[in-house]
N, C-alpha and C positions, 0 to 999 in steps of 0.2 A: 300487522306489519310493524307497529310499532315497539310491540313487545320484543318481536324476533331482531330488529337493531338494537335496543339498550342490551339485550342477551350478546351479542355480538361487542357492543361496546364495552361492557364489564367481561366480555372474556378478552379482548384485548388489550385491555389495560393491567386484568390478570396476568398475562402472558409478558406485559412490558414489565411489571414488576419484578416477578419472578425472574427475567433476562436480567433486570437492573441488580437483584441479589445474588443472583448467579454469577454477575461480573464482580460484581463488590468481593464476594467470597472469596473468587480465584486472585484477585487483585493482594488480597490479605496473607493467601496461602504464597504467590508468589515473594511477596515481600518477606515472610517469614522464613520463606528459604533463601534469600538473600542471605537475611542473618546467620542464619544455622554454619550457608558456608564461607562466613566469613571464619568463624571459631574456628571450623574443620579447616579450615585450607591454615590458617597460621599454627596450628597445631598436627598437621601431617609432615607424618614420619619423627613425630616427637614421642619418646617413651615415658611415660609418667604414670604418677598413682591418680592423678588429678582425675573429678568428674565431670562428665559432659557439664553440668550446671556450673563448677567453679571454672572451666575452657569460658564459658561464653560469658561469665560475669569481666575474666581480665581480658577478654576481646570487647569490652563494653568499655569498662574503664583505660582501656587505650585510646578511645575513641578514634578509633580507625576505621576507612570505609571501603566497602570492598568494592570494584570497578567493574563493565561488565567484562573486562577481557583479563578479570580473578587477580587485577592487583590492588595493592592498597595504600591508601594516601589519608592527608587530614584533613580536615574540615579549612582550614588556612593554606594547603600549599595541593596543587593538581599534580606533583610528581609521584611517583612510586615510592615509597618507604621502604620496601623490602625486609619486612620482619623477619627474624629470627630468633627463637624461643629456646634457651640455653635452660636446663631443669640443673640444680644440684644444690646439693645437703651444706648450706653453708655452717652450720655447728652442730652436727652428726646425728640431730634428734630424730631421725627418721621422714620429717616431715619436709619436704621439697619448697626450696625456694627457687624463683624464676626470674634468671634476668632475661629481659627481651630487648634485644641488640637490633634499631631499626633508623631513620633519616637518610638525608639529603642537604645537599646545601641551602637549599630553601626553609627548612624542617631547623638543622641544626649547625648552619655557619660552617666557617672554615675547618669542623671539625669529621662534618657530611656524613657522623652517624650519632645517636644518641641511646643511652641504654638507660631500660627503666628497671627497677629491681621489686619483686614482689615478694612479700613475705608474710606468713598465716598471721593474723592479730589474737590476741585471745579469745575471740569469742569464733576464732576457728573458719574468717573470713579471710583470701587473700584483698592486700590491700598493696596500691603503687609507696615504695619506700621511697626511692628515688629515680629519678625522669630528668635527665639532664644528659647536653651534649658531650660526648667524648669517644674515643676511636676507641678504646680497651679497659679493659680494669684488671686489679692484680691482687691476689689475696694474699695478705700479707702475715707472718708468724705470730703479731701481738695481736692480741685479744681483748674485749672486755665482755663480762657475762655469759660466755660462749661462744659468742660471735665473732670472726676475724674482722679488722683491721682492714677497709680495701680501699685501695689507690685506683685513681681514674687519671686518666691522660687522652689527651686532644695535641692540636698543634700546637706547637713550643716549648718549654723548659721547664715548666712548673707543673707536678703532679697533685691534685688533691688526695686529702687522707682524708679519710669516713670514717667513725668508731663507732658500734651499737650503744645505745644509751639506755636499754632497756624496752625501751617502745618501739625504736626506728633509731637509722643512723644518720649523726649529722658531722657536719663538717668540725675537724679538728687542728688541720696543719695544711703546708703546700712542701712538697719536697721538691728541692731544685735538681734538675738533670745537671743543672750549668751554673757557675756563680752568677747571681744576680736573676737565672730564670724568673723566680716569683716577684722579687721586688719589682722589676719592671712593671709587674702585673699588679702590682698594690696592693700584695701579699703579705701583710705583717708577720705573723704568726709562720715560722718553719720549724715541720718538724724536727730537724737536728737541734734546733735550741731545746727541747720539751726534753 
C-alpha cells in the first residue's frame, strides 16, 4: 500500500509540474505575441522595403506599449499616442527613411504630437535621429551631403532648422513666422542671418 501512494504522489506531482510548464509556456507564447502585434499593428497598411526584424527593432526603440484594446502609449503617460509611420527616400539613395508622427499632450506639451525620424546608420542598422515634440516638418531645397534641410514647427512663431552632419541631423537655426517669433523663445541663432 505504501508503494502504490508515493506512485500516486510522484505521478502527481508529475502532473503539477508539467501543468506548471505548460502554463509557463503559454504565458511566454502569449507575451510574445503581444509583441509581434505591436510591430504589425504600427506598421499596417505601411508599404516598405523594411524586414519584419528591422519593424520590431523601431517598435522596440520607440518604446511604445501596446494596450489590450490595440492601442499604444509610453511607459510615462496612459493616453493613446496614435502612431503613424510616414516611409520616404529623404536623399534618393534608395534606402527608406521613417519618420513616426505620434503624442499627446501629456507625451509632447502644447504641441500634442511629436515626430521621431529614423535613419539606416552604417552598419545598415535603423537608429532614432530625432524624437522631439512638433506638429509638422517641411523639407527644405538646401542641403548638405545629400541630405535636405528640415524644418519642424509646433505652436508659435519660431520654426527649427535640422542640417545632416554626416552621422545624424542637428540643430542649425530658428526661422521666425513673425518678427520677434524665436527671440521671445531664446533663440539666438536665425536662420535669415546665416
Amino acid at each position: 500500500m505504501r508503494v502504490a501512494r508515493t506512485s500516486r504522489q510522484i505521478s502527481n506531482s508529475s502532473v503539477r509540474r508539467i501543468l506548471a510548464l505548460l502554463l509557463l509556456s503559454t504565458c511566454m507564447w502569449v507575451s510574445d505575441g503581444i509583441a509581434a502585434e505591436g510591430y504589425e499593428i504600427l506598421f499596417k497598411g505601411v508599404t516598405s522595403k523594411l524586414s519584419l526584424e528591422e519593424q520590431q527593432r523601431i517598435f522596440e526603440k520607440l518604446g511604445f506599449r501596446l494596450s489590450d484594446n490595440g492601442k499604444f502609449y509610453t511607459e510615462y503617460c496612459d493616453e493613446d499616442v496614435s502612431p503613424e509611420v510616414e516611409v520616404i527616400d529623404l536623399n534618393g539613395d534608395g534606402v527608406p527613411e521613417l519618420f513616426v508622427h505620434w503624442g499627446n499632450l501629456c507625451t509632447s506639451g502644447n504641441a500634442e504630437r511629436s515626430i521621431s525620424l529614423f535613419i539606416k546608420n552604417a552598419f545598415g542598422h535603423y537608429v532614432i535621429n530625432l524624437g522631439f515634440p512638433a506638429i509638422a516638418y517641411r523639407i527644405l531645397a538646401t542641403q548638405n551631403q545629400g541630405f535636405p534641410d528640415l524644418e519642424f514647427g509646433g505652436p508659435g512663431s519660431c520654426r527649427g532648422v535640422w542640417r545632416w552632419n554626416g552621422y545624424k541631423y542637428e540643430y542649425i537655426c530658428g526661422r521666425e513666422e513673425e518678427p520677434g517669433g524665436c527671440t521671445k523663445k531664446g533663440v539666438s541663432t536665425l536662420c535669415d542671418s546665416m
